[in-house]
C-alpha positions as CSV (number, residue, x, y, z in Angstrom):
1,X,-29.2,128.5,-146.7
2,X,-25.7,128.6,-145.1
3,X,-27.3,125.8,-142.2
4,X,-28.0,123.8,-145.0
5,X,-24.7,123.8,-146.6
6,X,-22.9,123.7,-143.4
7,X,-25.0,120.6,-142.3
8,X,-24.0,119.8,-146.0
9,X,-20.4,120.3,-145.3
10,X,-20.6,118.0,-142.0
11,X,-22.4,115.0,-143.8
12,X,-19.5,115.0,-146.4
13,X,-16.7,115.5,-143.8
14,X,-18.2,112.8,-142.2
15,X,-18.4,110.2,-144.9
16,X,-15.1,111.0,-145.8
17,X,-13.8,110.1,-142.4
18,X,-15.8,107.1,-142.4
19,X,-14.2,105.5,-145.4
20,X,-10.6,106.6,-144.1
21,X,-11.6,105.7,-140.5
22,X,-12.5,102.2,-142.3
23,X,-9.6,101.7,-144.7
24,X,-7.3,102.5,-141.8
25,X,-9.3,99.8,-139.3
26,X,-8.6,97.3,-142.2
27,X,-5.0,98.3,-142.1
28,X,-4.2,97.8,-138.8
29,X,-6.2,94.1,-138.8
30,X,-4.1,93.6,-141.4
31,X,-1.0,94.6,-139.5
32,X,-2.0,91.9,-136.6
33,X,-2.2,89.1,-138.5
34,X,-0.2,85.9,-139.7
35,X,2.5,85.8,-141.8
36,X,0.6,83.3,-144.1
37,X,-1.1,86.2,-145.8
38,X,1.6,86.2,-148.0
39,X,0.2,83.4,-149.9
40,X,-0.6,86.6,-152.0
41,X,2.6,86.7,-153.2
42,X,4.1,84.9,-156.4
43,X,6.5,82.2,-154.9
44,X,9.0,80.6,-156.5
45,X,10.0,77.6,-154.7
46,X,14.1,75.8,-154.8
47,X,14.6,72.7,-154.7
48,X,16.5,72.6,-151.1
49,X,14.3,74.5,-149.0
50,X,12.2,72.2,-147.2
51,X,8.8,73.7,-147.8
52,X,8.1,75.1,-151.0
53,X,5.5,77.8,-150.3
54,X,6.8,78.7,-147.0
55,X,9.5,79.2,-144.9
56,X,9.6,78.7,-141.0
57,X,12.6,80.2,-138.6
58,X,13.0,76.6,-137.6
59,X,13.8,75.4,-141.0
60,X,15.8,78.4,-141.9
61,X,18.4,77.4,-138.7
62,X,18.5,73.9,-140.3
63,X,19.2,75.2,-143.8
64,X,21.7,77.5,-142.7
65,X,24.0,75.0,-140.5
66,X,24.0,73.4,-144.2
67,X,24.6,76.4,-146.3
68,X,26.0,79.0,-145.0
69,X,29.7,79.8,-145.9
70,X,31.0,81.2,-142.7
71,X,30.1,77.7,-141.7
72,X,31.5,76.3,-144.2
73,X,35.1,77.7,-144.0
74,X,34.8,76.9,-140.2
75,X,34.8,73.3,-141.2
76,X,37.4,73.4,-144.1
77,X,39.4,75.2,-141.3
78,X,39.0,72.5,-138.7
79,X,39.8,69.5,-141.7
80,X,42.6,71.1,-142.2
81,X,43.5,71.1,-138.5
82,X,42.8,67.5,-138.3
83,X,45.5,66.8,-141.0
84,X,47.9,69.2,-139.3
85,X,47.1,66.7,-136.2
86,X,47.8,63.4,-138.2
87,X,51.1,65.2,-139.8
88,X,52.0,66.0,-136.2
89,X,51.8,62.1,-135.3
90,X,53.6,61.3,-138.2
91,X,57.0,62.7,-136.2
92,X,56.2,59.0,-133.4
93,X,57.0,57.0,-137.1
94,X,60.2,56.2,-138.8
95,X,60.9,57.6,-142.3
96,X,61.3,55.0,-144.9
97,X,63.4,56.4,-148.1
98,X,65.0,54.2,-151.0
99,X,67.6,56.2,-153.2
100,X,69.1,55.1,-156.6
101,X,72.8,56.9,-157.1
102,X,74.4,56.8,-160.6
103,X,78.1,58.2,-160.0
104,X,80.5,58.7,-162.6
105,X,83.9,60.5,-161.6
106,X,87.5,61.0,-162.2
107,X,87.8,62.6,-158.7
108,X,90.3,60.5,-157.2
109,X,88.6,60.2,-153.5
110,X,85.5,59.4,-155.0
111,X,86.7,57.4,-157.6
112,X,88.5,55.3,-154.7
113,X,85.9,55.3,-152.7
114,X,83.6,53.6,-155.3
115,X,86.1,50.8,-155.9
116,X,85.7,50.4,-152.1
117,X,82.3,50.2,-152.2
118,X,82.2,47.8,-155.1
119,X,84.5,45.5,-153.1
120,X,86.8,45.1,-155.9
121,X,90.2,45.1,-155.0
122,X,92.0,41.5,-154.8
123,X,95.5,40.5,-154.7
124,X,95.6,40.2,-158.3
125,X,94.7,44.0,-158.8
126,X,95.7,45.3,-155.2
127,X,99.2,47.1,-157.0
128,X,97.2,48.5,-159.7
129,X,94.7,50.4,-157.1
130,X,97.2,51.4,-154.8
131,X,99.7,52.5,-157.3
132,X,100.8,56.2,-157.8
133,X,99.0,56.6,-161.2
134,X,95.9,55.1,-160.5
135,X,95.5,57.6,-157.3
136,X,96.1,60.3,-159.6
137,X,94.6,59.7,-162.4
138,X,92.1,57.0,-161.7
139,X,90.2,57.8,-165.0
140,X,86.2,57.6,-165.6
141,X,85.1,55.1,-162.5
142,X,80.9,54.5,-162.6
143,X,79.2,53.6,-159.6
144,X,75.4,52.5,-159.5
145,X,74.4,52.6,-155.8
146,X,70.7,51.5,-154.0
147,X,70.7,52.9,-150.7
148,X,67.5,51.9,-148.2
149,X,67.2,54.5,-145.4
150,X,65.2,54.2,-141.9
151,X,65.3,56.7,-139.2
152,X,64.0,56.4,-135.9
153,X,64.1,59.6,-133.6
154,X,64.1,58.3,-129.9
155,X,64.4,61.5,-128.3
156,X,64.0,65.0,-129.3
157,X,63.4,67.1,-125.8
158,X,59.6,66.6,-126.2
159,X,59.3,68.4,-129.1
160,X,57.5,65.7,-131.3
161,X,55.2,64.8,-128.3
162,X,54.4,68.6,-127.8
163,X,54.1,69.6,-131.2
164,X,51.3,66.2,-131.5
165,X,49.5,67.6,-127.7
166,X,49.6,71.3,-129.3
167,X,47.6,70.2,-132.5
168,X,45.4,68.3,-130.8
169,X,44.4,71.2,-128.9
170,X,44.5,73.7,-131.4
171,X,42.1,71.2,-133.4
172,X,39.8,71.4,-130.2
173,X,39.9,74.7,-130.4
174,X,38.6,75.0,-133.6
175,X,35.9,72.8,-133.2
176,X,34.5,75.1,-130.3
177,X,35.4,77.9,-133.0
178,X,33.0,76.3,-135.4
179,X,30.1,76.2,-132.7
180,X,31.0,79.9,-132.0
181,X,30.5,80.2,-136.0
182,X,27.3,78.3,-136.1
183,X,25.9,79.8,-133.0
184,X,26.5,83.4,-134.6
185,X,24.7,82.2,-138.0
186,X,21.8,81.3,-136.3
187,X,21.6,84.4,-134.3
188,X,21.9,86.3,-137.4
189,X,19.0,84.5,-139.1
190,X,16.8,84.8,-136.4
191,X,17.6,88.8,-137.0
192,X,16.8,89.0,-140.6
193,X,14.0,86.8,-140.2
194,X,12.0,88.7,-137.9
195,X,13.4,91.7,-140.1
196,X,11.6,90.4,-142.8
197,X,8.4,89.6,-141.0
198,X,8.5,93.2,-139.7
199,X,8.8,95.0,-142.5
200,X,6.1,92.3,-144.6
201,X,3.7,93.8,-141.7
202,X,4.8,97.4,-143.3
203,X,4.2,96.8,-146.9
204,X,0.3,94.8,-145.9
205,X,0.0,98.4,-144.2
206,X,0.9,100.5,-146.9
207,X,-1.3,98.2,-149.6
208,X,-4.6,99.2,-147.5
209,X,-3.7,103.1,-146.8
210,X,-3.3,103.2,-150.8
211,X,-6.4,101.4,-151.4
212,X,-8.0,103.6,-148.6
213,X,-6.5,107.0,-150.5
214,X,-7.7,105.7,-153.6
215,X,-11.3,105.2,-153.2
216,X,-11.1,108.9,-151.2
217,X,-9.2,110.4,-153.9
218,X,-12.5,108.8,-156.2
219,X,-14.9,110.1,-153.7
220,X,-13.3,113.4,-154.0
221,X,-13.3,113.9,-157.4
222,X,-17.1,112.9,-157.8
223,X,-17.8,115.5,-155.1
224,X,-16.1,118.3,-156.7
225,X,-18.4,117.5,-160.0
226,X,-21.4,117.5,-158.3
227,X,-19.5,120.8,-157.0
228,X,-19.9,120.3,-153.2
229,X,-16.3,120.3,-152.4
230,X,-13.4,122.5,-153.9
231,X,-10.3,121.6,-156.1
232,X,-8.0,122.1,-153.9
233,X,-9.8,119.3,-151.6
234,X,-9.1,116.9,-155.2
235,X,-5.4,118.2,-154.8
236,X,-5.2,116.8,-151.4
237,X,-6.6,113.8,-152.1
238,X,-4.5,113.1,-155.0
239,X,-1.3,114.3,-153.0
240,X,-2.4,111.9,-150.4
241,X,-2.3,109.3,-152.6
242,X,0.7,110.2,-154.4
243,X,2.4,110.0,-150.7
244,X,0.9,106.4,-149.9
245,X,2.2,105.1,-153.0
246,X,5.8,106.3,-152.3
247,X,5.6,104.7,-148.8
248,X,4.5,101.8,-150.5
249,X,7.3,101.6,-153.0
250,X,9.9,102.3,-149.5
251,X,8.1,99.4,-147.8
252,X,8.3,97.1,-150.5
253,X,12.0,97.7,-151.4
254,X,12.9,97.7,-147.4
255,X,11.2,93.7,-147.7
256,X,13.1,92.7,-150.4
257,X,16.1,93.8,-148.9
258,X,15.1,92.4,-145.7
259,X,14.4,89.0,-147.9
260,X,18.1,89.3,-149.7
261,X,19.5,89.7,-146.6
262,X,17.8,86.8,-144.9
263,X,18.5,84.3,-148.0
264,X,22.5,85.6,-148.3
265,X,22.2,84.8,-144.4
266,X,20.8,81.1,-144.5
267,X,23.0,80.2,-147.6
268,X,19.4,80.3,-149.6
269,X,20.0,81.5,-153.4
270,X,19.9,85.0,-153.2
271,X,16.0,85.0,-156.0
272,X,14.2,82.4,-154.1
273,X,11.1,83.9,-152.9
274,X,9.0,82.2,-150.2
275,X,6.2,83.0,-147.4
276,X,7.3,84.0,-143.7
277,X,5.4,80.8,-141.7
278,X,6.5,82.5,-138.2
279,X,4.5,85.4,-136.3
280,X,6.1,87.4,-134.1
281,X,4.4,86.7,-130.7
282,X,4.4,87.8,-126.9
283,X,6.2,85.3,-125.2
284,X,8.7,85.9,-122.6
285,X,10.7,83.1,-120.8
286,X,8.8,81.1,-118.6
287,X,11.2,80.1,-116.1
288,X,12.3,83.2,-113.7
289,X,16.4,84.0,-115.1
290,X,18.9,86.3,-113.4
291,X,22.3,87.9,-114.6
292,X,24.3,85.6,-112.4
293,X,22.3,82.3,-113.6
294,X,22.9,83.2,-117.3
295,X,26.9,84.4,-116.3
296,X,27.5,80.7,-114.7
297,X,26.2,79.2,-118.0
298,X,27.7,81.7,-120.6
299,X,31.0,80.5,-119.5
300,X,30.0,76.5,-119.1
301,X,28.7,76.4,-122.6
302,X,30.4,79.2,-124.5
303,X,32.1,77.8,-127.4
304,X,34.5,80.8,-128.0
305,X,35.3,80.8,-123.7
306,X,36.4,77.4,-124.3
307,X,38.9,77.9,-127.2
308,X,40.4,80.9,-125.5
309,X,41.3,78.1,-122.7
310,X,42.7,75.6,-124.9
311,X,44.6,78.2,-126.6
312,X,46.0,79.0,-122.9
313,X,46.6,75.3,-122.4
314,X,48.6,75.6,-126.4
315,X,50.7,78.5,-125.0
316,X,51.7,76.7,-121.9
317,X,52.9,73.8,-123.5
318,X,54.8,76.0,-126.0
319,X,56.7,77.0,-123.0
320,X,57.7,73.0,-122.7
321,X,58.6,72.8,-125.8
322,X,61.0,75.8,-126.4
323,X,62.3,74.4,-123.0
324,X,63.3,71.2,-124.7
325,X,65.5,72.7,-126.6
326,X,68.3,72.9,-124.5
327,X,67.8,68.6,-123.5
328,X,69.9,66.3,-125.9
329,X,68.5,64.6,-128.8
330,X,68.7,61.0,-129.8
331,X,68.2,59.6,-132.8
332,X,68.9,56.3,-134.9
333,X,69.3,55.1,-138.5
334,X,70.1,52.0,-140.3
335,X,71.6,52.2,-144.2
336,X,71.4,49.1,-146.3
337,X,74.1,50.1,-149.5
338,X,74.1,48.0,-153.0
339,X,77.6,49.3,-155.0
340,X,78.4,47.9,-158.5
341,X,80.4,49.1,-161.2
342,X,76.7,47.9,-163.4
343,X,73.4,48.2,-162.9
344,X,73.5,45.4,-160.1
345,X,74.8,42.1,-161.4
346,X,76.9,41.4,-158.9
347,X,76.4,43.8,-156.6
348,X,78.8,44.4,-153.1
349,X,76.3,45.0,-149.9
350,X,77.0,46.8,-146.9
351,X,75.3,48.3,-144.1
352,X,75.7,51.4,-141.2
353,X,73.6,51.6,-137.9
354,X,73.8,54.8,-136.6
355,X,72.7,56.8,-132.8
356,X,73.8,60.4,-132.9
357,X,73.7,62.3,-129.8
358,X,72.9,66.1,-130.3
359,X,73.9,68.6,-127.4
360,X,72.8,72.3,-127.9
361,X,75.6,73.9,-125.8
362,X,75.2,77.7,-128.0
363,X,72.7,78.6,-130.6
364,X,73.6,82.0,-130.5
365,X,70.4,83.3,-128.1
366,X,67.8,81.8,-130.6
367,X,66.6,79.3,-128.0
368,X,66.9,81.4,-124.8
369,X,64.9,84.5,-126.8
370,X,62.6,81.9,-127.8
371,X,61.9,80.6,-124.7
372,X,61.3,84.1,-123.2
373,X,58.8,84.7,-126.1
374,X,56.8,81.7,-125.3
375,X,56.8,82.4,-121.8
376,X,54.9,86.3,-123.1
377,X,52.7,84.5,-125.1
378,X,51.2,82.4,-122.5
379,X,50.8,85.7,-120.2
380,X,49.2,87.5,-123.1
381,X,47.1,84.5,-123.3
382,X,45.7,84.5,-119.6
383,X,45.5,88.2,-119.6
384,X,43.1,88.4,-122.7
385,X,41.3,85.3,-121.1
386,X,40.6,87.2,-117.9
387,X,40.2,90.1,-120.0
388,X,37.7,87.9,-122.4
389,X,35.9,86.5,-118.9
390,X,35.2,90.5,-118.4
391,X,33.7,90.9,-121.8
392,X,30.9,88.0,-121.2
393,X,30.0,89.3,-118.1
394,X,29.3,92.8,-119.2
395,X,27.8,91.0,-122.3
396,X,25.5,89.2,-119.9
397,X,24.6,92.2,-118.0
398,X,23.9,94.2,-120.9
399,X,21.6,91.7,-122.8
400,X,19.8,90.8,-119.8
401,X,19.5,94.5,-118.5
402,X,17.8,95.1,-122.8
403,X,15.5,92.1,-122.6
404,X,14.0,93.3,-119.1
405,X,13.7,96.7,-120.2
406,X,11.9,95.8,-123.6
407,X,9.7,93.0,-121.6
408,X,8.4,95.9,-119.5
409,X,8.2,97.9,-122.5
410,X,6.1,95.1,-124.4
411,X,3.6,94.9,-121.4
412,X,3.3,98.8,-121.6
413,X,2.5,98.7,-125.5
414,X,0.0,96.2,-125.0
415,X,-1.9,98.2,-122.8
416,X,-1.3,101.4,-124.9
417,X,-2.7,99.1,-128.0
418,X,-5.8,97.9,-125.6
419,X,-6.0,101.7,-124.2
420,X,-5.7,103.2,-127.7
421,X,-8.8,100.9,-129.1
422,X,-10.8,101.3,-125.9
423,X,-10.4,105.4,-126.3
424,X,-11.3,105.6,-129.8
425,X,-14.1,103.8,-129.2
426,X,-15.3,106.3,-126.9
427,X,-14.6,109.1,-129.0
428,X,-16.2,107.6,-132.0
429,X,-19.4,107.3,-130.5
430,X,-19.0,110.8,-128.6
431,X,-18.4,111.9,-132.1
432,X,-21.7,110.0,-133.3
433,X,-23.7,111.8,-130.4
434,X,-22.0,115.3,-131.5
435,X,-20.2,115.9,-128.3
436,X,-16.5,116.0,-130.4
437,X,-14.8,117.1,-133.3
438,X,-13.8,115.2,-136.2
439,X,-10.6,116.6,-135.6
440,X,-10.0,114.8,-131.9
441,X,-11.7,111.7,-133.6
442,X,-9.1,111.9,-136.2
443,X,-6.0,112.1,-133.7
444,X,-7.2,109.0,-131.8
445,X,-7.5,107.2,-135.1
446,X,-3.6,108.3,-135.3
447,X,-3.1,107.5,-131.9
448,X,-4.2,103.7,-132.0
449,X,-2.2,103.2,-135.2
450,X,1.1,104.5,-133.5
451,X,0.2,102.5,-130.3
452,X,-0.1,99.2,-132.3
453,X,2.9,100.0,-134.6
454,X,4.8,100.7,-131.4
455,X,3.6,97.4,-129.5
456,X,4.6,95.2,-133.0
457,X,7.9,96.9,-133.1
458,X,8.6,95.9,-129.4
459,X,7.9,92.3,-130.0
460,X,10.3,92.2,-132.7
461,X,12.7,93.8,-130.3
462,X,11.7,91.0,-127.3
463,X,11.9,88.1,-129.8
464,X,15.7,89.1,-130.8
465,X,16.5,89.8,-127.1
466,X,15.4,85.9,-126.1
467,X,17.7,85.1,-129.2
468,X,20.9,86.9,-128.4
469,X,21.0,85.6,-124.3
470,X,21.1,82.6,-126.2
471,X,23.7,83.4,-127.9
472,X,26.1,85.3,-125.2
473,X,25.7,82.0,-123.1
474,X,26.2,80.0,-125.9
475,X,23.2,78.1,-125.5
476,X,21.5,78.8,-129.0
C-alpha cells in the first residue's frame, strides 16, 4: 500500500512539474521574441508620430530632433545669438536720429542763444538785443528747433570689428552646442528605448508564470478534493500565485515608467501609447575599432570639442580688444539745425560737421585691470581645453574598454543560453528514464531561465554601448 501511494505521489509530482516545466518553456519563448507582440496591447495612436500602431528607434530619433525641448532652447539660444551678431554689425553703420526741440526760456544765455539761432538780429533791432535790459531780462523767448543727426565712427581701437568677430564665433559656438544637445537627445532615446523593450520582455514573462501558477494553483486544489495532496500543498500554490501576480504588477508599472520616460525623452505627449517595432539583437560592429581610431575622431567630430575652441579663439580676441582701449578713437558727425521763433514758417538753417579725437591717457586702472583679466580668461580657456582634451580621452578609453568587456560577455551568455538548453535537455530525459531527481530537474529549469535572462540583459547593455561611442566621438 505505501508503494502505491508513493508511486502515487511520484505521478502527481510529476505532472505538476510538467505543467510548470511547460508554462515556464512558454515563458521564456515568449521572452525571445519580437517586440510586435505587443499588438496585444490597447494603442492609442497621436497624430505626429509617424506610425500609428508602432514605434521604431529610428522614428523616435526623428521625432525627437523635432520635439524635444532641450532641443528646442538650443535653437532659441542660437536665434538669439544670431541677432546678437547682426546688432554687433550694426556698430560698421551710421546712426540716423531726427529730434524736434520746443524751448521756451527767460534764461538769458539761452534766450540769446535762440535769437541766434533764429537769425534774427538786423540793424533795425541790433540795440534792442544787445541792450543792458534785454540781456537781463530778455522775457519769455520760444524756440522750435528740428535737428537731423548722423554719426559715423571711423575708428574705435577695434572694438566694433572685435565685438562683430567675437559674436560670430560665439554664434558658431553655439551651433556646435546645439549638435552637442541633439547628439545627447538621441543617446538618451536610444536608452529609454531599449529600457522599454527590456522591461516589455519582463511583463510578457510575468503574464505566462501567472498563467502557469494559475492552472497549478487549479490543479492543486482539484487534487486536494480528490484528497491526494494536503492543504498546505493548496497554500503554496496559492502563495505562488499571489507572488507572480505582484511581480507582475512591478513589471508592468517598471514599463510604463520605462514608456513615460521614453515619451518625456522624444518630446512624445507623455499618454500616447504605442508598440516597440525594434528587437534588441546581437550585433557588434563589423569593422575592427581601436581606442586610438575612435580618440582621433572624438575630437574631429565632437561638437562640444569644437565650441571649447572657438570659445578659446573668443577669449583671444577679447585680449585685442581690451588692448584697444588704450589706441585713439575717431569719430564724425554732421548736424543739420531748423530754428524759428514758430513752428517753421520761416525757419533759419544751419549746420555742424564734426571729427572728435578721443585719447585715453588715465582711466583710473579700469582698462589695464581689464586687460589683465582678459589675458586670465584666455589661460583659463586653454587650460580647461587641454583639461577637456583629457576628459574625451579617458571617455574614449572607458567606453571602449565597457563595450569589449560586455561583447565578450554577450558571446559568453550565448553559450550559457545554448549550454543551459542543451543541459536540461539531458536532465529531462535522464529524469524520464529515472536516473534523476525532480529536484535537479527543477534547478536546471532555473538555470536556463537565468542564463537567457542574463544573455537578454547583456544585449541591452551591448546595444547602449554601440550608442554611447557614438556619442563620445560625436558621431551619433
Amino acid at each position: 500500500m505505501k508503494n502505491v501511494k508513493k508511486i502515487t505521489g511520484y505521478k502527481i509530482n510529476f505532472l505538476l512539474f510538467m505543467i510548470i516545466f511547460t508554462g515556464a518553456f512558454l515563458s521564456i519563448l515568449n521572452l525571445t521574441k519580437n517586440a510586435s507582440a505587443t499588438k496585444n496591447l490597447k494603442i492609442t495612436p497621436f497624430s505626429k508620430i509617424p506610425s500609428k500602431n508602432s514605434l521604431s528607434l529610428k522614428e523616435a530619433f526623428l521625432y525627437a530632433l523635432k520635439h524635444n525641448k532641450l532641443i528646442k532652447i538650443a535653437k532659441y539660444k542660437l536665434q538669439s545669438s544670431a541677432y546678437e551678431e547682426s546688432e554687433a554689425f550694426s556698430g560698421f553703420l551710421p546712426k540716423i536720429n531726427f529730434n524736434e526741440i520746443y524751448m521756451n526760456t527767460n534764461n538769458p544765455l539761452y534766450a540769446f542763444g535762440n535769437i541766434l539761432n533764429q537769425r534774427d538780429i538786423a540793424n533795425k533791432n541790433i540795440n534792442y538785443y544787445f541792450s543792458p535790459s534785454f540781456l537781463d531780462n530778455p522775457g519769455m523767448i520760444q524756440n522750435y528747433e528740428s535737428n537731423f543727426q548722423i554719426e559715423e565712427p571711423i575708428f574705435m581701437g577695434g572694438k566694433i570689428y572685435l565685438g562683430y568677430k567675437r559674436a560670430a564665433l560665439n554664434k558658431d559656438a553655439l551651433k556646435k552646442n546645439l549638435t552637442e544637445s541633439q547628439q545627447k537627445v538621441l543617446y538618451d532615446v536610444a536608452k529609454a528605448y531599449y529600457s522599454a523593450d527590456l522591461a516589455l520582455k519582463y511583463v510578457h514573462l510575468m503574464k505566462n508564470m501567472v498563467k502557469t501558477m494559475r492552472v497549478y494553483k487549479n490543479l492543486t486544489i482539484n487534487l486536494y478534493k480528490q484528497g491526494q495532496v494536503v492543504s498546505s500543498d493548496v497554500l503554496r500554490a496559492k502563495v505562488a500565485l499571489a507572488s507572480m501576480k505582484e511581480k507582475l504588477m512591478a513589471a508592468s508599472k517598471n514599463y510604463r515608467l520605462a514608456l513615460y520616460y521614453l515619451n518625456i525623452t522624444a518630446g512624445i505627449p507623455i499618454n500616447a501609447r504605442f508598440s516597440l517595432s525594434t528587437n534588441l539583437k546581437f550585433r557588434p560592429f563589423k569593422k575592427i575599432i581601436s581606442i586610438k581610431t575612435l580618440q582621433n575622431e572624438a575630437f574631429k567630430y565632437r561638437p562640444d570639442y569644437k565650441a571649447m575652441a572657438l570659445n578659446k579663439k573668443n577669449m583671444a580676441l577679447g585680449i585685442t580688444e581690451a588692448e584697444g582701449k588704450f589706441l585713439p578713437k575717431i569719430s564724425a558727425a554732421y548736424n543739420y539745425y531748423s530754428n524759428a521763433p514758430t513752428l517753421h514758417p520761416g525757419d533759419a538753417y544751419s549746420y555742424m560737421f564734426t571729427i572728435m579725437f578721443h585719447f585715453n591717457i588715465f582711466s583710473g586702472m579700469y582698462d589695464y585691470n581689464n586687460l589683465e583679466k582678459s589675458k586670465a580668461a584666455f589661460n583659463a580657456a586653454a587650460e580647461y581645453k587641454s583639461l577637456f582634451k583629457d576628459k574625451i580621452e579617458m571617455q574614449v578609453r572607458n567606453a571602449y574598454l565597457k563595450y569589449q568587456t560586455d561583447l565578450f560577455n554577450t558571446n559568453v551568455a550565448k553559450l550559457a543560453a545554448l549550454n543551459a538548453k542543451k543541459t536540461l535537455k539531458i536532465t529531462k530525459n535522464r529524469y524520464y528514464a529515472g536516473i534523476t531527481t525532480l529536484i535537479n530537474l527543477d534547478r536546471t529549469l532555473d538555470d536556463y531561465k537565468q542564463a537567457k535572462l542574463n544573455y537578454i540583459n547583456s544585449l541591452y547593455k551591448l546595444n547602449l554601448d554601440k550608442y554611447y561611442i557614438q556619442f563620445v566621438t560625436g558621431t551619433i
